[in-house]
C-alpha positions in Angstrom: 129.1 221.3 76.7 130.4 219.7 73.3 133.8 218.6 75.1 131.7 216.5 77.7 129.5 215.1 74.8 132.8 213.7 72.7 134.2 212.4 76.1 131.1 210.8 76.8 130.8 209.3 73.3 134.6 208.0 73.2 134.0 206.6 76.6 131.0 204.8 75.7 133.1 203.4 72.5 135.8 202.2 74.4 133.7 200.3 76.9 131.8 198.5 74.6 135.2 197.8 72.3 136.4 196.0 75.7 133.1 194.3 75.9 132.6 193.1 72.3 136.6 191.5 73.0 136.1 189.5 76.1 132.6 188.2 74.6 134.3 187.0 71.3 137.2 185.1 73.1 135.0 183.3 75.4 132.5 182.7 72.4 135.5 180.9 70.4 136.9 178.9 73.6 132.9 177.6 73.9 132.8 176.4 70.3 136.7 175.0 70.1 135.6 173.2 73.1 132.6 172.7 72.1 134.0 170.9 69.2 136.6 168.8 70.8 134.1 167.9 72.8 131.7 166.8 70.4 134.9 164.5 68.6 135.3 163.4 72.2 131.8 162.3 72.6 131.9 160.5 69.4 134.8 158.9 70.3 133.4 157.8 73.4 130.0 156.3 72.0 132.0 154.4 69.8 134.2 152.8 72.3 130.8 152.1 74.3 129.1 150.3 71.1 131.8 148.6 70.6 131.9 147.2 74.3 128.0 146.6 74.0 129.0 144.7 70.9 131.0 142.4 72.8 128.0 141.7 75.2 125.6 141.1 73.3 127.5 140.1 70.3 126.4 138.5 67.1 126.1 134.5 67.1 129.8 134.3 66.2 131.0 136.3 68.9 129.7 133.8 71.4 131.7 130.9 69.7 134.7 131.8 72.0 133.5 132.2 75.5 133.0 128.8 77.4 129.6 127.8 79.3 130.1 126.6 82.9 129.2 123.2 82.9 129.0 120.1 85.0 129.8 116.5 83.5 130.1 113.0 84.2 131.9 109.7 82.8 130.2 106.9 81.2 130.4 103.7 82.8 130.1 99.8 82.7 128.0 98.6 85.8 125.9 95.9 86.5 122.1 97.2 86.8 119.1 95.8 88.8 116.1 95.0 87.1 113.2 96.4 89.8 109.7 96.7 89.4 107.8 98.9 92.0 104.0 99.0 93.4 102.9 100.1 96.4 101.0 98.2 99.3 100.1 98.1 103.0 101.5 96.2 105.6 99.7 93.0 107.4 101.0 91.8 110.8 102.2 88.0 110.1 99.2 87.0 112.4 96.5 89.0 114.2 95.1 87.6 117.4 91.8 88.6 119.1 92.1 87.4 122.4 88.4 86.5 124.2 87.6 84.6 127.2 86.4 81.0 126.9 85.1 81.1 130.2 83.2 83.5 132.2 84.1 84.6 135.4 85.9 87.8 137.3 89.3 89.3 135.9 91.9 88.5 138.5 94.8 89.5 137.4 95.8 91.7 134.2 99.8 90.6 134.1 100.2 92.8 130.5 101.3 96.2 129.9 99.3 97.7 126.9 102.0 98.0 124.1 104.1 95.1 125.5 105.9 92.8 123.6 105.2 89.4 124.3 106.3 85.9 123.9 104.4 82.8 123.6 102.8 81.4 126.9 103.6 84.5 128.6 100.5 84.9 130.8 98.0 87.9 129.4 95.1 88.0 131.9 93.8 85.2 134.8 90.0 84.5 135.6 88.9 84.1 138.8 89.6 80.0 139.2 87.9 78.9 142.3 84.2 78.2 140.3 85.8 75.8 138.0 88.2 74.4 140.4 85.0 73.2 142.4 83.9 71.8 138.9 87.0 69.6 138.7 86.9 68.5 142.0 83.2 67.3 141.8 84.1 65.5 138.7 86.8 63.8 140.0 85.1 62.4 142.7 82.2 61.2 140.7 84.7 59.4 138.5 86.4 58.1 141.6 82.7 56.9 142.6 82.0 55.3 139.7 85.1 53.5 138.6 84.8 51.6 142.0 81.2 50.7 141.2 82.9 49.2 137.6 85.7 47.3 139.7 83.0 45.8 141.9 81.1 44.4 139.0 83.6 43.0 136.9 84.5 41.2 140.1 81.2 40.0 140.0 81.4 39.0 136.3 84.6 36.9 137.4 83.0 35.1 139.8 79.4 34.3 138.2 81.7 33.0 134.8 83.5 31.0 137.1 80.0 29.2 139.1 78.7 28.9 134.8 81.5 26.4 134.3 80.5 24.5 137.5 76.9 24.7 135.9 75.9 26.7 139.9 75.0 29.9 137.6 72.4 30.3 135.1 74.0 32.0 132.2 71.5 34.7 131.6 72.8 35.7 134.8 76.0 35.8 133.5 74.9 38.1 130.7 73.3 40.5 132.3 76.3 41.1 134.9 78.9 41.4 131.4 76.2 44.0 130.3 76.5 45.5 133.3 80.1 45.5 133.2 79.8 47.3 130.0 77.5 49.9 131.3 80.0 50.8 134.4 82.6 51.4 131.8 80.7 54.0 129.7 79.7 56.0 132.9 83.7 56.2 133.5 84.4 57.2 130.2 82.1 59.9 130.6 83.1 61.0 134.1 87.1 60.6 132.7 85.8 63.0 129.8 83.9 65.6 132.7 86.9 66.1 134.2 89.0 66.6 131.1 86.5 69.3 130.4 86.6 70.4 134.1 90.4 70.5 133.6 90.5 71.8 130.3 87.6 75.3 132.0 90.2 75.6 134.5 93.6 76.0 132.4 91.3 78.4 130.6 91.2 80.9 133.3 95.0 81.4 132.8 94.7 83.3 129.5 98.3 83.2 128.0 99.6 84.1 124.5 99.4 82.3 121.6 102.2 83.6 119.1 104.9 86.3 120.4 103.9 89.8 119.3 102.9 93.1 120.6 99.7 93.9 122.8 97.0 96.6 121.7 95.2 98.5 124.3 93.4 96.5 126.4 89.6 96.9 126.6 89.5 94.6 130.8 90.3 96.3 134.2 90.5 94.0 137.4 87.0 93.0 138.9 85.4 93.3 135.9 83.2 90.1 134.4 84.0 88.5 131.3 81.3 86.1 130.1 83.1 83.5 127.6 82.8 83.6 123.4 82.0 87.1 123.7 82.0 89.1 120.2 84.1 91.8 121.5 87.8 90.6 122.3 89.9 91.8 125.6 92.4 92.4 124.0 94.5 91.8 120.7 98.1 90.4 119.6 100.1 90.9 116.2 103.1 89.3 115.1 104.9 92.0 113.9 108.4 89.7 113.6 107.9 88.2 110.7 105.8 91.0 109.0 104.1 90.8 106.0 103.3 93.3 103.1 100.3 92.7 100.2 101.1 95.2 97.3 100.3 95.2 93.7 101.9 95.4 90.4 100.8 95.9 86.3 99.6 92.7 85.0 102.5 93.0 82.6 104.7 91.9 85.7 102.9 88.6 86.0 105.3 86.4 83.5 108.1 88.0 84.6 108.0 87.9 88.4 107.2 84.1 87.7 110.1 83.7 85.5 112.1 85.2 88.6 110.7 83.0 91.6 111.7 79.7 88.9 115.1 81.2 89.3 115.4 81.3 93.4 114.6 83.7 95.9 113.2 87.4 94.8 114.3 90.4 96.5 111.7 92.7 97.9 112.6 96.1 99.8 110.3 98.4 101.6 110.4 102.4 101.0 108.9 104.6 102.6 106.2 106.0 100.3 108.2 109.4 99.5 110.6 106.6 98.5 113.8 108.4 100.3 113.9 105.9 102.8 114.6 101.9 102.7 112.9 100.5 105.5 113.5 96.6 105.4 114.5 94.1 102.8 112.3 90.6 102.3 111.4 87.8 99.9 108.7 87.4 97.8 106.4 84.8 99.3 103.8 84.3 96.5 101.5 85.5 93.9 97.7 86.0 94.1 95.5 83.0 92.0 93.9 85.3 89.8 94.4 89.0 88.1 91.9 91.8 89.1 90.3 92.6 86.4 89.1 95.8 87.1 92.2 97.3 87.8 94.7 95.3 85.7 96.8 94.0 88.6 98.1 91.3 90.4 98.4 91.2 94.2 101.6 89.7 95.9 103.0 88.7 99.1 106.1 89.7 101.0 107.6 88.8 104.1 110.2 90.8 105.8 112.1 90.0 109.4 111.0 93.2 110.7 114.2 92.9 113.1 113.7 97.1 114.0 110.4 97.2 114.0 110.3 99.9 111.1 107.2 98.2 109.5 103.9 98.9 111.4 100.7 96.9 110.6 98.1 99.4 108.3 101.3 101.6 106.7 101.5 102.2 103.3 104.8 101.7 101.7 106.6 101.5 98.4 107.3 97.6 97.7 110.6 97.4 94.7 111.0 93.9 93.5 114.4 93.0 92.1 113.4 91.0 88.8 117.0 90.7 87.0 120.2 92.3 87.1 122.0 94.2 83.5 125.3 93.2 83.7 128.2 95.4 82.4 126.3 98.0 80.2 127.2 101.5 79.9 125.1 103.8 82.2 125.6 107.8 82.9 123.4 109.9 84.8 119.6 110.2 84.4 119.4 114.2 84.0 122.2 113.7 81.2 119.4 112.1 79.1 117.8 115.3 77.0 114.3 114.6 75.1 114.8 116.4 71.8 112.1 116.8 68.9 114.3 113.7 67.0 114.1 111.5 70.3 116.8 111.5 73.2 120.1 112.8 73.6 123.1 113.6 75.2 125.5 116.4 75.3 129.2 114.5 74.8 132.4 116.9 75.4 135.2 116.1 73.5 138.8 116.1 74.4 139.2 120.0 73.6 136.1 120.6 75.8 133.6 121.3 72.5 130.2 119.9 73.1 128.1 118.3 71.2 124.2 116.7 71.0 125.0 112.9 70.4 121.5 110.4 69.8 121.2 107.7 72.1 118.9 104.8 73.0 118.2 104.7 76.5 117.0 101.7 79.1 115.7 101.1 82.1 116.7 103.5 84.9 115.9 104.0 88.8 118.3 105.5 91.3 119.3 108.3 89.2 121.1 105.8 86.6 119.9 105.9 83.3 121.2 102.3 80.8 122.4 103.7 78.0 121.5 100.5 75.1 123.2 102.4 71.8 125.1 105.9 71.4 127.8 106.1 73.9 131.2 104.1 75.0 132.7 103.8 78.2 135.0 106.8 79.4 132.9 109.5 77.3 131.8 112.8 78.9 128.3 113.7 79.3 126.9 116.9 80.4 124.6 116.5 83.5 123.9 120.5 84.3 124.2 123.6 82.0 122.7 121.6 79.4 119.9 125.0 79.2 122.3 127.4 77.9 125.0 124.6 75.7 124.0 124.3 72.0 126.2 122.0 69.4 129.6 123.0 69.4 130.4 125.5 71.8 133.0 125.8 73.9 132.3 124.1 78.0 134.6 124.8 80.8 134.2 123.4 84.2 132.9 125.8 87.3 134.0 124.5 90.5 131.1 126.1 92.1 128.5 123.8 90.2 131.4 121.3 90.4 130.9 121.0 94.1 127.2 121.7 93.7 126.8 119.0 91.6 129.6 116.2 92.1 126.5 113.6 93.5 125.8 113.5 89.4 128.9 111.1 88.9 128.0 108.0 88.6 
């Protein structure tokens, strides 16, 4: 029983012995590796701050990396002056067409929407009624200038018994008087049947100006009775056209000092402005300023030749006062606003930009006058302006390049 006991016991010690090895080995491989590791890791994060650093970066990290930008040259270019208000357009003339006689409609020789000449026939009356008139009229002046024939025969041969003394000559009188008498009756018959005549050509109802027809308010068979308040139909004139618009009473002097110079320019926009619909003159100024509103109406005609301009629509009227000629123009979106006034970003020959004061002018179309700051052949920055500051670095992205190349004056 002891010699199982000691076997036991050195069994037991020699287990654990192989145990308390294979623990200790694996223990130091964990911390040497452990340990590299952590020198590894360390290493790493550093590599990774300093990559972050290079992202983010201080100020004076940025100084070397270029921002994408897109630029344009200044230019000399002559400029026009324009002024812009906005109106309606008014057909040239406006015909409301209504019977002067009455009678039945006939014949309706018009198409609603038609564009018509002058003298082109619209709509015929029923003739017959004042055909009859005429007639009568005609005979009664037929009637009457014989009756005036007879007695100036009459008067012929009673002057000629007066000289013989065969006649007294209150006879004579009263046959000249006569005579006289005869003669107004056939100037009023001569003026019945002018106004016989005049009923009849009216049944024949033709235009008066070439233009387009409205809708027409007459069917055939129906009665018209004349001078009625409601018209039959009605006629514009839409070639010429005209258009009534307004500007700032500030314009006053200088549209006059224009029409002393010759014919002013007027074009028609549509009132989104993307569209030019017709070019015109100016025809004249309104007498007086509106008081109320501080403007001053005007007048424009345009030729109309396409029919773009429609009598009621609103449109954008742009007046060409003046023209600039040779001054230095860029872009509009170059122009910055800064808290000392406006700007420009300029990029040098080495492609460094930087904020360069300027004293803009007028502008429209996208072109901005440039009066002080810039020379001809400079480079202005017209997008990427956001993210460019005084004296970094540009370079030109062929993306926004592309995107952008309408910017170049």
């Amino acid at each position: 029983m002891g010699r199982r006991l000691f076997t036991a016991i050195v069994l037991v010690l020699v287990i654990t012995g192989i145990a308390w090895t294979q623990y200790g080995g694996n223990a130091g491989a964990r911390m040497s590796s452990g340990t590299a590791g952590d020198r590894g890791g360390a290493f790493g994060r550093g590599t990774s701050a300093g990559g972050a650093g290079a992202t983010a970066g201080p100020p004076g990290a940025m100084a070397g990396r270029a921002v994408p930008v897109v630029t344009a040259t200044a230019m000399r270019q002559d400029v026009p002056v324009y002024m812009s208000g906005i109106g309606s357009i008014k057909a040239f003339n406006t015909i409301s067409i209504t019977p002067q006689v009455s009678g039945a409609i006939t014949q309706v020789a018009f198409t609603e929407g038609q564009m018509v000449k002058r003298g082109d026939v619209l709509v015929q009356i029923d003739p017959r009624p004042y055909q009859n008139a005429l007639a009568q009229v005609q005979g009664q002046l037929i009637k009457d200038q014989a009756t005036l024939q007879n007695a100036k025969l009459d008067l012929t041969r009673y002057r000629t018994l007066e000289t013989e003394n065969s006649i007294a000559r209150q006879q004579v009188d009263t046959q000249a008087a006569l005579v006289l008498q005869y003669e107004g009756i056939v100037k009023s018959d001569d003026a019945q049947v002018q106004t016989a005549a005049l009923n009849l050509s009216m049944c024949r109802i033709v235009s008066p100006v070439g233009g387009r027809t409205g809708l027409r308010q007459i069917d055939i068979g129906n009665v018209v009775q004349a001078n009625t308040t409601n018209p039959i139909l009605v006629v514009t004139q839409l070639r010429p056209i005209s258009l009534i618009f307004t500007l700032p009473e500030d314009a006053f002097q200088r549209v006059r000092a224009s029409m002393g110079k010759g014919t002013v320019r007027v074009d028609a926009f549509t009132q989104d402005g993307a569209t030019q619909l017709d070019t015109g003159t100016l025809l004249t100024l309104d007498n007086e300023i509106d008081q109320n509103t501080g403007t001053v109406r005007l007048k424009a005609t345009f030729p109309n030749a396409a029919l773009r301009l429609w009598p009621g629509e609103f449109v954008n009227a742009r007046v060409l006062l003046d023209n600039e000629h040779n001054v230095i123009t860029v872009p509009s979106v170059a122009v910055q606003r800064g808290p000392y006034g406006p700007f420009v970003f300029v990029v040098s020959d080495d492609n460094v930009a930087q904020n360069r004061p300027v004293q803009p002018g007028i502008s429209g179309g996208g072109i901005s006058v440039i009066a002080r700051g810039l020379k001809a052949g400079e480079r202005v920055i017209t997008e990427g302006q956001d993210k460019v500051v005084a004296g970094a670095r540009v370079s030109f992205a062929p993306v926004m390049i592309a995107r952008a190349g309408t910017h170049r004056p």
